[in-house]
VOPA-746179 format. One line per field, with one value per atom (N, C-alpha, C): residue in one letter; residue number from 1; y, z, x; atom name. Coordinates in Angstrom, 1 decimal. Each point is the difference from the previous one (the first is absolute). Layout:
! residues N
res <- c(a,...)
n <- c(NUM,...)
c2 <- c(Y,...)
c3 <- c(Z,...)
c1 <- c(X,...)
atom <- c(CA,...)
//
This chain:
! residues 96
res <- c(x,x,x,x,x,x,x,x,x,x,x,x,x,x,x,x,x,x,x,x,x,x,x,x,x,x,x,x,x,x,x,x,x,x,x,x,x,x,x,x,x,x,x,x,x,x,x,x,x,x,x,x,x,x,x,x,x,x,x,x,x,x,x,x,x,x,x,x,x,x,x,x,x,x,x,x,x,x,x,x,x,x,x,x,x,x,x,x,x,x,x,x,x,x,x,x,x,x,x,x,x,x,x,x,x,x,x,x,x,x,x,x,x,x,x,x,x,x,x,x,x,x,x,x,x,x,x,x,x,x,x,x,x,x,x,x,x,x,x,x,x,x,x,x,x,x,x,x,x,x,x,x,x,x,x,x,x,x,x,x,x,x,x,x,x,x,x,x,x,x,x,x,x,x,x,x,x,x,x,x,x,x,x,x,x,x,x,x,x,x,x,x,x,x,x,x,x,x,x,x,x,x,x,x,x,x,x,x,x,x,x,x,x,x,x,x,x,x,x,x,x,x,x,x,x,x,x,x,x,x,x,x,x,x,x,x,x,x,x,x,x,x,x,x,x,x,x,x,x,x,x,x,x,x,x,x,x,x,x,x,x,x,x,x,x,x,x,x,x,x,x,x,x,x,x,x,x,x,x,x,x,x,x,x,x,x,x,x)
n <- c(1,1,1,2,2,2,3,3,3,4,4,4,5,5,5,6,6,6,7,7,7,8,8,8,9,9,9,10,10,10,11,11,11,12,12,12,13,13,13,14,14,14,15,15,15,16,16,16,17,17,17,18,18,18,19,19,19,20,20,20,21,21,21,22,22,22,23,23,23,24,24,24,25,25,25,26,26,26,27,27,27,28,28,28,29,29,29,30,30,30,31,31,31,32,32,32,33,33,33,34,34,34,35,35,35,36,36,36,37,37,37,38,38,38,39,39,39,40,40,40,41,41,41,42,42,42,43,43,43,44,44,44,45,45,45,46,46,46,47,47,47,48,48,48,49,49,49,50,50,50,51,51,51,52,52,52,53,53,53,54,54,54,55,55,55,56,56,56,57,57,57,58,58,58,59,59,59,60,60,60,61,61,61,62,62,62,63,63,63,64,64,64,65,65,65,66,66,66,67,67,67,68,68,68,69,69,69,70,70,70,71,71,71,72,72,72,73,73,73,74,74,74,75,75,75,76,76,76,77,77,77,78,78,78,79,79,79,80,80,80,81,81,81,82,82,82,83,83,83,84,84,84,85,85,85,86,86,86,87,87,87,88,88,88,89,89,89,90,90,90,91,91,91,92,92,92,93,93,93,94,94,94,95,95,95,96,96,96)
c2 <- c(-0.6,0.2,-1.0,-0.4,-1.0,0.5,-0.2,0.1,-0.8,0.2,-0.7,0.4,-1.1,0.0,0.7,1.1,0.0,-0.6,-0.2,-0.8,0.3,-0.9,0.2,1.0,0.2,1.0,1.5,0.3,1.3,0.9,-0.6,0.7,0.7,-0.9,0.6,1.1,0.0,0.8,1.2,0.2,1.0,0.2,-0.5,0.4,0.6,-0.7,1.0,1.2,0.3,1.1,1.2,-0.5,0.7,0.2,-0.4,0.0,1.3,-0.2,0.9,1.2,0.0,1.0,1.4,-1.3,1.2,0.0,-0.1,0.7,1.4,-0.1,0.6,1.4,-0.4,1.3,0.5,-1.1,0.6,0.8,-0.5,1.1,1.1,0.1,1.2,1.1,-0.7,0.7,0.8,-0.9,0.4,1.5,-0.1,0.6,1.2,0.2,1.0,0.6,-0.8,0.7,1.1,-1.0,1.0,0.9,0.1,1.5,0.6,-0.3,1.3,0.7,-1.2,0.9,1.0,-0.6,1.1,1.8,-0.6,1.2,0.7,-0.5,0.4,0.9,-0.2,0.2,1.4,-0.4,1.3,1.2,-0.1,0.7,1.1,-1.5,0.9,1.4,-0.7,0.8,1.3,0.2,0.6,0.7,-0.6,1.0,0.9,-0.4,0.7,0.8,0.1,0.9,1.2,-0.3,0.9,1.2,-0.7,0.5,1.2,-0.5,0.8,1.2,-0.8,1.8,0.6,-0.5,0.6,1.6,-0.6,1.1,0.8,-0.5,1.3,0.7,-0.2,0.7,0.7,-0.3,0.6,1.3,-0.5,0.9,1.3,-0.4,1.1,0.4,0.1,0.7,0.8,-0.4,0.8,1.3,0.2,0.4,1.1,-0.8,0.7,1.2,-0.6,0.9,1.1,-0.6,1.3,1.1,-0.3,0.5,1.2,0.0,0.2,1.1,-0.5,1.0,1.0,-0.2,1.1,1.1,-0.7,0.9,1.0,-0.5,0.7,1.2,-0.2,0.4,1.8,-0.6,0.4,1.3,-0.5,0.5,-0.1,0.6,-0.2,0.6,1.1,0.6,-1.1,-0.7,-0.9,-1.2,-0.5,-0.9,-0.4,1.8,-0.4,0.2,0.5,-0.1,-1.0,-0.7,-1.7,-0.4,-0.3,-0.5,-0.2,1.5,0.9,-0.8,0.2,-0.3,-1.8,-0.6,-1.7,-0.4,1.0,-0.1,0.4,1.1,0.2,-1.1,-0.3,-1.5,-1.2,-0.2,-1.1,0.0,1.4,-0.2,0.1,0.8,-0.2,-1.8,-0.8,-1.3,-0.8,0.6,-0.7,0.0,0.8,1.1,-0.8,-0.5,-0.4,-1.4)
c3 <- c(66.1,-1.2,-0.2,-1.3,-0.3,-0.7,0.1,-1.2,-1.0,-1.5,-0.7,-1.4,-0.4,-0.4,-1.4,-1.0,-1.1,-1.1,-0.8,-0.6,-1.4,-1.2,-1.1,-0.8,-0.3,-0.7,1.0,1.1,0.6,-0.7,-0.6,-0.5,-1.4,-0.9,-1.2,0.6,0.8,0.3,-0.1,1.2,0.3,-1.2,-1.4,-1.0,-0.5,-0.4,-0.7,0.6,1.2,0.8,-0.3,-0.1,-0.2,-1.6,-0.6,-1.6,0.1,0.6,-0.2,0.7,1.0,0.6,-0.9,-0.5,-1.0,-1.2,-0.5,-1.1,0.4,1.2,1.1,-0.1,0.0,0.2,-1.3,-0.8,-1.1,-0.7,0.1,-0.3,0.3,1.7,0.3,-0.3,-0.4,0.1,-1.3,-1.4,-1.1,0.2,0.5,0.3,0.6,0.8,0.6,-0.7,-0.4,-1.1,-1.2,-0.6,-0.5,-0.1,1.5,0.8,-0.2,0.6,0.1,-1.2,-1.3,-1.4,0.1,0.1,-0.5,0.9,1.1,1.1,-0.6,-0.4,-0.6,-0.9,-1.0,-1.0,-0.1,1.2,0.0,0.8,0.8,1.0,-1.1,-1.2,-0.8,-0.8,-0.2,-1.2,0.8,1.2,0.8,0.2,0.3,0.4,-1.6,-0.5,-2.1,-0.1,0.5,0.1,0.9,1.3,0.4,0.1,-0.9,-0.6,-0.8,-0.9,-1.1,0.5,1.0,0.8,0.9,0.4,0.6,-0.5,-1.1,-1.7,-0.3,-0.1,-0.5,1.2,1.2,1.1,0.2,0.0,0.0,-0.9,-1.7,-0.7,0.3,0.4,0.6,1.2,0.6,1.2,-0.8,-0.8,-0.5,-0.4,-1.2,-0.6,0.8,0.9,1.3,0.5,0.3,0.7,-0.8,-1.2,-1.0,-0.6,0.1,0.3,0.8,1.4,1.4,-0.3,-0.5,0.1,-1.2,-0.8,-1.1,0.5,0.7,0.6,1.3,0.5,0.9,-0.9,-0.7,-0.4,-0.5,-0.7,-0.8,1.0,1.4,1.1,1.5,0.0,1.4,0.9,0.1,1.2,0.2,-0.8,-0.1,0.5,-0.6,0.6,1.5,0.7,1.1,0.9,-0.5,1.0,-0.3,-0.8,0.2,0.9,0.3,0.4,1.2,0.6,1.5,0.4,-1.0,1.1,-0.2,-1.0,0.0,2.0,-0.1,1.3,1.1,-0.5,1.3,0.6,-1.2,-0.1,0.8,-0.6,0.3,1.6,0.8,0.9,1.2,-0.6,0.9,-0.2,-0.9,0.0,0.9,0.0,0.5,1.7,0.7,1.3,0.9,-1.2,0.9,1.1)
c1 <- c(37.7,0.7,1.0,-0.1,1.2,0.6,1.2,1.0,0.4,-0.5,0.4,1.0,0.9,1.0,-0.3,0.6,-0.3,-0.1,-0.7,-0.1,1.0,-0.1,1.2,-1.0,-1.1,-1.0,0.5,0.5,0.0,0.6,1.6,0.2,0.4,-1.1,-0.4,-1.2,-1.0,-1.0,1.1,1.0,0.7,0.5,0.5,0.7,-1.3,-1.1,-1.4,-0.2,-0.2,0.2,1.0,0.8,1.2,0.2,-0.5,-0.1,-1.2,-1.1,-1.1,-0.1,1.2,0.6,1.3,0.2,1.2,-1.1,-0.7,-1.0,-0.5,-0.3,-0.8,0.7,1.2,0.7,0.5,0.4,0.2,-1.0,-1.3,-1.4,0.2,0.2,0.0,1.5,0.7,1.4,-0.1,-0.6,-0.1,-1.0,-1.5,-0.3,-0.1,1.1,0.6,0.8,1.0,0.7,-0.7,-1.5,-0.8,-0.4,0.2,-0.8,1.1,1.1,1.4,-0.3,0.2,0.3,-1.2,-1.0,-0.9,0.3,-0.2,0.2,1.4,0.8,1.4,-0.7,-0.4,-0.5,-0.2,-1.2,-1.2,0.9,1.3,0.4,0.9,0.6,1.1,-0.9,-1.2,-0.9,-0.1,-0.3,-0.8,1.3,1.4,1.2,0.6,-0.2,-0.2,-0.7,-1.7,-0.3,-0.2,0.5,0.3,1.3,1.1,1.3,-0.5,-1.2,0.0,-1.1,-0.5,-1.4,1.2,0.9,0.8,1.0,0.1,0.8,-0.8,-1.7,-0.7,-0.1,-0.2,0.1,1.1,1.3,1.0,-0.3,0.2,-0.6,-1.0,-1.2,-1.1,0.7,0.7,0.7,0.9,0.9,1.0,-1.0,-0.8,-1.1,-0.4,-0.2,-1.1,0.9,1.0,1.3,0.2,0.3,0.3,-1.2,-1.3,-0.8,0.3,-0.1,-0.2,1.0,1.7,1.3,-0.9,-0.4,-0.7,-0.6,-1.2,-0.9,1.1,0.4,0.6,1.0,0.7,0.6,-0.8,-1.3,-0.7,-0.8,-0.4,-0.5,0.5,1.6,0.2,-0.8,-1.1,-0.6,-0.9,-0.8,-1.1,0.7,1.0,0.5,0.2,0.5,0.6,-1.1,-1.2,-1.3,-0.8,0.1,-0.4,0.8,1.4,1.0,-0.7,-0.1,-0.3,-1.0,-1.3,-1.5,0.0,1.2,-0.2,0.6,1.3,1.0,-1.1,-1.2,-0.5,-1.1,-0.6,-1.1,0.8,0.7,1.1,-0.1,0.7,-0.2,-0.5,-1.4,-1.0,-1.2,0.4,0.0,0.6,1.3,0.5,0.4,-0.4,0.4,-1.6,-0.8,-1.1,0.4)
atom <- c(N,CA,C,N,CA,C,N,CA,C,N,CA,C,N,CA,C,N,CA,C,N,CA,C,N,CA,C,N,CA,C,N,CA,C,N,CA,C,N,CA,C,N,CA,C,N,CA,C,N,CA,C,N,CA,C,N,CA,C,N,CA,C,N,CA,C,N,CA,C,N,CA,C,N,CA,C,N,CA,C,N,CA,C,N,CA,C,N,CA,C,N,CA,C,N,CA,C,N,CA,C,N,CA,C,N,CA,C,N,CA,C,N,CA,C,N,CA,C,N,CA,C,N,CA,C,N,CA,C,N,CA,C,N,CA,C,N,CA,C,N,CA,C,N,CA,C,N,CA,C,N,CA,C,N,CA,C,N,CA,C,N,CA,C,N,CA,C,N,CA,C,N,CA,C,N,CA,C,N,CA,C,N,CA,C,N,CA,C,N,CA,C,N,CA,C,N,CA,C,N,CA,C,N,CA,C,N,CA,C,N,CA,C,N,CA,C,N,CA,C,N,CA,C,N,CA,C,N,CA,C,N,CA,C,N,CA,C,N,CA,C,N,CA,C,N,CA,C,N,CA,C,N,CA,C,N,CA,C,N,CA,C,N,CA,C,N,CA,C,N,CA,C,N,CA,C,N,CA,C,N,CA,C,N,CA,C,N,CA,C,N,CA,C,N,CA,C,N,CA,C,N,CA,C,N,CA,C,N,CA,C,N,CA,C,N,CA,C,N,CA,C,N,CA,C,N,CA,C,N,CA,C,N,CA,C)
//
């Protein structure tokens, strides 16, 4: 192996390199960037609508609840022997 001196051409090659190097990344930086927004995008849409299934849900709970206080109200003997055989189910489920 010999060692030879660089030449005056070396280093423009290294400046081309390095020119084709920061494109390189600037492609990909841009590109990434593109991804974020999108993924941003889709994450915000996706967190909006689950705000709003969240409210009707709340909603049908409230509903439900006040249902439930009706009936009971309407049938405490019935009520409290659902109550009983759900407590009894429950835990013979659970005891296994």
């Amino acid at each position: 192996m010999q060692y030879t001196q660089p030449s005056a051409q070396q280093p423009l090659r290294t400046d081309a390199f390095t020119e084709k190097a920061h494109a390189g990344i600037d492609r990909l930086s841009s590109g990434a960037h593109d991804t974020v927004e999108r993924v941003a995008s889709v994450a915000a849409d996706t967190a909006q609508r689950l705000g709003a299934k969240s409210g009707e849900l709340l909603r049908a709970k409230d509903e439900w609840t006040e249902s439930t206080r009706g009936y009971v109200r309407e049938h405490p003997l019935a009520a409290l022997g659902i109550a009983l055989a759900a407590g009894y189910l429950l835990s013979r489920l659970t005891s296994r």
